[in-house]
VOBADO-294863 format. One line per field, with one value per residue: residue in three letters; residue number from 1; x, y, z of N, C-alpha, C in turn; chain. Coordinates in Angstrom, 1 decimal. Example, Ala and Ser with C-alpha at 12.3 -4.5 7.8 and 13.67 -1.06 7.14 Angstrom:
% VOBADO-294863
resn	c(ALA  SER)
resi	c(1  2)
n.u	c(13.2  12.8)
n.v	c(-5.7  -2.2)
n.w	c(7.8  7.1)
ca.u	c(12.3  13.7)
ca.v	c(-4.5  -1.1)
ca.w	c(7.8  7.1)
c.u	c(13.2  12.9)
c.v	c(-3.3  0.0)
c.w	c(7.8  7.9)
chain	c(A  A)
//
This chain:
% VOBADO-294863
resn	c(UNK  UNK  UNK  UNK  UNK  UNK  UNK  UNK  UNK  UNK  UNK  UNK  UNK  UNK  UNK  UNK  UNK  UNK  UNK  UNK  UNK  UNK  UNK  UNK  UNK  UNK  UNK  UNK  UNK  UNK  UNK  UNK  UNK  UNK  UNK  UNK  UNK  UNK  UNK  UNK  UNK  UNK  UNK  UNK  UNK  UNK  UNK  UNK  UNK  UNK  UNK  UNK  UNK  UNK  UNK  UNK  UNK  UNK  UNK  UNK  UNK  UNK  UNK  UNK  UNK  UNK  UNK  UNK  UNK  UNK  UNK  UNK  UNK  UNK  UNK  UNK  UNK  UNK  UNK  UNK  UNK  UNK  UNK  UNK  UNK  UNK  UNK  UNK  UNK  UNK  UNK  UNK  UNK  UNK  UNK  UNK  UNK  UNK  UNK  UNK  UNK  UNK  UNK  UNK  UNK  UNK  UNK  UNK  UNK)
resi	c(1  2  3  4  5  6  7  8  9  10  11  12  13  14  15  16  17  18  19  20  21  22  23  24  25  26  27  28  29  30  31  32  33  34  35  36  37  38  39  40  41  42  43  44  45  46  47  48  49  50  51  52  53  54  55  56  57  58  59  60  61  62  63  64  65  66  67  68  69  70  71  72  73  74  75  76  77  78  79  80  81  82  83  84  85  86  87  88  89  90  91  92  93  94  95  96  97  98  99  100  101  102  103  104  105  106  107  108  109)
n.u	c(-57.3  -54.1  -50.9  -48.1  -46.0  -43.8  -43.2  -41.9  -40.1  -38.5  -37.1  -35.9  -34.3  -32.7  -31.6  -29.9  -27.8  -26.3  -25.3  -23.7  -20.3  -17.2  -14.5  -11.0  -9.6  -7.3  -7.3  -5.8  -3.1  -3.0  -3.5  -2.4  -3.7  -2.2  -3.0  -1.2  2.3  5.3  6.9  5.3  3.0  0.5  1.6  4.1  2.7  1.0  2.7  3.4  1.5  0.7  2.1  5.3  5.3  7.6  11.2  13.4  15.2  15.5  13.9  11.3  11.4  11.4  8.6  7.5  8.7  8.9  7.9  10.5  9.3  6.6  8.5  9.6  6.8  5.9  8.8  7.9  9.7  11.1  12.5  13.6  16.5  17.9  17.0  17.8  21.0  20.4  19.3  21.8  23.8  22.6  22.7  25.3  25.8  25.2  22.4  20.4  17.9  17.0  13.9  12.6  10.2  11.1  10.7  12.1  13.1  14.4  17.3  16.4  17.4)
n.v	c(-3.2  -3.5  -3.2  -1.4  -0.1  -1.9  -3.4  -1.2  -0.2  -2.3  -2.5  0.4  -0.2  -2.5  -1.1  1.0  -0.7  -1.4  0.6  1.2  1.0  -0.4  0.0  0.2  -2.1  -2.8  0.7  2.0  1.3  -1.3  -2.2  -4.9  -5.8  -7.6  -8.8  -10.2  -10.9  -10.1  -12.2  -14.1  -17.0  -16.0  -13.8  -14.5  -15.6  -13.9  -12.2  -14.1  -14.6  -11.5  -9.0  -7.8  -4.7  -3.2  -3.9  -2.7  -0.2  1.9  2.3  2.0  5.0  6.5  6.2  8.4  10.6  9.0  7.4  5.8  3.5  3.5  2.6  0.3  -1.6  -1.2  -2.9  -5.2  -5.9  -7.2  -6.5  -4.1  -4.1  -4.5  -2.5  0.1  -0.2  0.2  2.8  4.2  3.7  4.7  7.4  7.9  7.6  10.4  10.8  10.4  12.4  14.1  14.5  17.4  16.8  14.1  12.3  10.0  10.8  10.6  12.4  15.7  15.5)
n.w	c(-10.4  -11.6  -9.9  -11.5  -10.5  -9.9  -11.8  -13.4  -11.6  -11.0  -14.0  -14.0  -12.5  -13.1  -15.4  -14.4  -13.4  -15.4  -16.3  -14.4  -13.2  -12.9  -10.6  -10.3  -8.5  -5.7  -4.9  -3.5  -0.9  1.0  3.8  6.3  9.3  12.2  15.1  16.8  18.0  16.9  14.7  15.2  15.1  13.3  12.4  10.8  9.1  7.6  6.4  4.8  3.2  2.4  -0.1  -1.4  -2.0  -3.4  -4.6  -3.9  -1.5  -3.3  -5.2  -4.0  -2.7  -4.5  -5.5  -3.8  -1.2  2.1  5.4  8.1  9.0  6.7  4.7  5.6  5.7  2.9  1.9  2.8  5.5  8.3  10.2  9.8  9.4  7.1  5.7  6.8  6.2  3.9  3.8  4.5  3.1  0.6  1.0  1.5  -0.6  -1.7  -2.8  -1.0  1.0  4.2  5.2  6.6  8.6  8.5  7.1  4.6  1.8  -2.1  -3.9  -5.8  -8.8)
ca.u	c(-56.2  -52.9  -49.8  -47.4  -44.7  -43.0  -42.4  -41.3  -38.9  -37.2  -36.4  -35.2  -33.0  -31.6  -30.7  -29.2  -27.0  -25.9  -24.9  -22.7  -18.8  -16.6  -13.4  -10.1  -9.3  -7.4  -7.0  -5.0  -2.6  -3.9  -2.7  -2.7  -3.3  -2.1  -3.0  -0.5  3.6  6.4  7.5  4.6  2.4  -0.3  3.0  4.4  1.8  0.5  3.8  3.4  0.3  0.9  2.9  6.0  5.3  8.8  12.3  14.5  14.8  15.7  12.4  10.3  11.5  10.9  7.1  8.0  8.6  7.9  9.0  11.2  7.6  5.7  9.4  9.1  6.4  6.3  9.4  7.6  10.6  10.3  12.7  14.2  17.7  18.2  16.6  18.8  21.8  20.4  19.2  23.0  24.5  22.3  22.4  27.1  26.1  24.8  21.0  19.4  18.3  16.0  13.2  12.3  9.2  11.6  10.6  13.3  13.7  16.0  17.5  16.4  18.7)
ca.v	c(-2.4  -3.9  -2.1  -1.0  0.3  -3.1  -3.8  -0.2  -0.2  -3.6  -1.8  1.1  -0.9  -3.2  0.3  1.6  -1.9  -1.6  1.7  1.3  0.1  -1.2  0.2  -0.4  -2.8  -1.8  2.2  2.5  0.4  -2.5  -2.9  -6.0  -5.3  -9.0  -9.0  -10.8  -10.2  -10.3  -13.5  -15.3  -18.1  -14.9  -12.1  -15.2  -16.2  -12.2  -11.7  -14.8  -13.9  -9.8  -8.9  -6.8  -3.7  -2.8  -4.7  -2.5  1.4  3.1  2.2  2.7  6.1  7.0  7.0  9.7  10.6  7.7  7.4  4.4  2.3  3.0  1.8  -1.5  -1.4  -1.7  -3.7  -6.4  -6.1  -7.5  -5.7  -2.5  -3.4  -3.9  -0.8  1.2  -0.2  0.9  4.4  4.6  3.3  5.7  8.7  8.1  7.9  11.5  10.3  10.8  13.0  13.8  16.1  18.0  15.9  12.5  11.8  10.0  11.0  10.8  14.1  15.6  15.8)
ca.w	c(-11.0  -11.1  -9.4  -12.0  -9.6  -9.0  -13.2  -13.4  -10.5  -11.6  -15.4  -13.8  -11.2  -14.3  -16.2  -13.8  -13.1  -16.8  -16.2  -13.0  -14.0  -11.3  -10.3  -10.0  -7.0  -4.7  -5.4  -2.6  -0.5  1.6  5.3  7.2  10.6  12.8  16.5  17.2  18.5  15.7  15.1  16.0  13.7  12.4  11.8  9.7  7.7  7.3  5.9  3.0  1.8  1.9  -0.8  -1.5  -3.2  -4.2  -4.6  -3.4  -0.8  -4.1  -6.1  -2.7  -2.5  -6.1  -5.8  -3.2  0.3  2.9  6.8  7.3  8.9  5.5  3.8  6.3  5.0  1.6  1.2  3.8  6.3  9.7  11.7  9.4  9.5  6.0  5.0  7.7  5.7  2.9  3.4  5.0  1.9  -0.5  2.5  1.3  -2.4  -2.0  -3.5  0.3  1.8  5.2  5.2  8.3  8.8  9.4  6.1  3.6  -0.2  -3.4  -4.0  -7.0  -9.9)
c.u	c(-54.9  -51.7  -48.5  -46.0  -43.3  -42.4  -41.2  -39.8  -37.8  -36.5  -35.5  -34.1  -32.1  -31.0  -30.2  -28.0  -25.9  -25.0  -23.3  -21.6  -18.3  -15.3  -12.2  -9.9  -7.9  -7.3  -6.4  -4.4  -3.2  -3.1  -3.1  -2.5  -3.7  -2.4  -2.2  0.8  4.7  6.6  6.5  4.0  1.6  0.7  3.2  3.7  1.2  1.5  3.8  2.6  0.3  2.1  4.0  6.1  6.4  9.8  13.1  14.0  14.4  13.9  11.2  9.9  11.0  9.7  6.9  8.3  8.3  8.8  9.6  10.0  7.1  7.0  9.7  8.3  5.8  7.4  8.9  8.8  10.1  11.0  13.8  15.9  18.4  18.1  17.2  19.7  21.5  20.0  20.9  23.6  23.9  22.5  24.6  26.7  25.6  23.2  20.2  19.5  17.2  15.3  12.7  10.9  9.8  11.7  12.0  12.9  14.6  15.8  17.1  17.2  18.8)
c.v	c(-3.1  -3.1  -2.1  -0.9  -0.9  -3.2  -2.3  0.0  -1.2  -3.2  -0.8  1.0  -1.8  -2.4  0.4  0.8  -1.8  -0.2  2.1  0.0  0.1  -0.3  -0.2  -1.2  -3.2  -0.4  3.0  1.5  -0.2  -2.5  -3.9  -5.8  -7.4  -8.7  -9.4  -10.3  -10.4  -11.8  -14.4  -16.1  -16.7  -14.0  -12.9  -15.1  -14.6  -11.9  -12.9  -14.4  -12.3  -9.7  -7.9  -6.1  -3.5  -4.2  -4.4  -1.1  2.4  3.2  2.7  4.1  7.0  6.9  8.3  9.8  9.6  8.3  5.9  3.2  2.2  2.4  0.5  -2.0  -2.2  -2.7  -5.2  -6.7  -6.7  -6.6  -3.9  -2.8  -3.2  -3.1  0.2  1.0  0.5  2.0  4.7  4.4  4.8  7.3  8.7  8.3  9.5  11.8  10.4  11.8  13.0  14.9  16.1  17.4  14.7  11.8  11.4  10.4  11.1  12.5  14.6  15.8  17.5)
c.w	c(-10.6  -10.5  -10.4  -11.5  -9.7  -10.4  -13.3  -12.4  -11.1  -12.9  -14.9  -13.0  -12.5  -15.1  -15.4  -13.5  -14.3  -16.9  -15.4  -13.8  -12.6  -11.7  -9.9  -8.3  -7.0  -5.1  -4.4  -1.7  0.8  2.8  6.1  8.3  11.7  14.1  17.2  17.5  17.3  15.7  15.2  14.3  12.8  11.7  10.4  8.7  7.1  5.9  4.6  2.3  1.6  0.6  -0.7  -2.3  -3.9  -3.9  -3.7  -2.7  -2.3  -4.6  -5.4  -2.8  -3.9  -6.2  -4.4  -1.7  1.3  4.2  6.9  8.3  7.5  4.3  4.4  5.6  3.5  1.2  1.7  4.5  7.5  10.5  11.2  9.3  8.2  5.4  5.8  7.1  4.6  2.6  3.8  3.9  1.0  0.3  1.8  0.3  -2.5  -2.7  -2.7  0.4  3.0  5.4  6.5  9.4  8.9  8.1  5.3  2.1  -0.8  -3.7  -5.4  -8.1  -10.4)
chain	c(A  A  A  A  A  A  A  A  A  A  A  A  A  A  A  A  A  A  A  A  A  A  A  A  A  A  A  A  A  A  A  A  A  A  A  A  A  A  A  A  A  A  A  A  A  A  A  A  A  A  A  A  A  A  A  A  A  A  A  A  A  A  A  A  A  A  A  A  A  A  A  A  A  A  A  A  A  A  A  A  A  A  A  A  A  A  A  A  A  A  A  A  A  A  A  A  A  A  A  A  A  A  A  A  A  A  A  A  A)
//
C-alpha cells in the first residue's frame, strides 16, 4: 500500500503558499543599535546607511508627539543642537508647545 500522506501534505502546503501575501516592509520604524561611542568608525558609517525620515523639526512633529531623542532620531542628528535651535525658534513662533510628559508638539490650530 503506498502512503498517500506525503502527496497530500505537499498540495496542501503549496495551497496554502498561494494563499499567504507578504506585507508591507518595514511597518514600523527601524533602529540601529551601534556598540560603539559617538563619533567613532561604526556611529559614522550607521549614520550613512540609516536614513533620514524627515527634513526638517516642523514635519517630525506633524506625524505627532515625539521626545527630543525620537526627534534626534528621526532627523539622524548626532548631537541635538540643531533641533534645540529649532524647537526654540518654533517654541518664539508660537507653533510649540511642551506636554507634561517632556514630550514636544505643534499647537493645534
Amino acid at each position: 500500500m503506498k502512503n498517500r500522506s506525503l502527496p497530500l501534505s505537499a498540495c496542501a502546503l503549496a495551497l496554502f503558499a498561494l494563499c499567504a501575501h507578504a506585507q508591507d516592509y518595514p511597518s514600523r520604524a527601524i533602529r540601529i543599535i551601534v556598540p560603539n561611542p559617538p563619533g567613532g568608525a561604526g556611529d559614522i558609517s550607521a549614520r550613512v546607511i540609516g536614513q533620514k525620515r524627515y527634513d526638517d523639526v516642523r514635519a517630525a512633529l506633524a506625524a505627532g508627539p515625539m521626545f527630543f531623542s525620537q526627534i534626534m532620531e528621526a532627523l539622524g542628528s548626532r548631537d541635538g543642537r540643531e533641533i534645540a535651535l529649532a524647537l526654540h525658534a518654533l517654541h518664539e513662533q508660537g507653533v510649540l508647545t511642551r506636554l507634561r510628559d517632556g514630550e514636544w508638539a505643534l499647537k493645534t490650530p
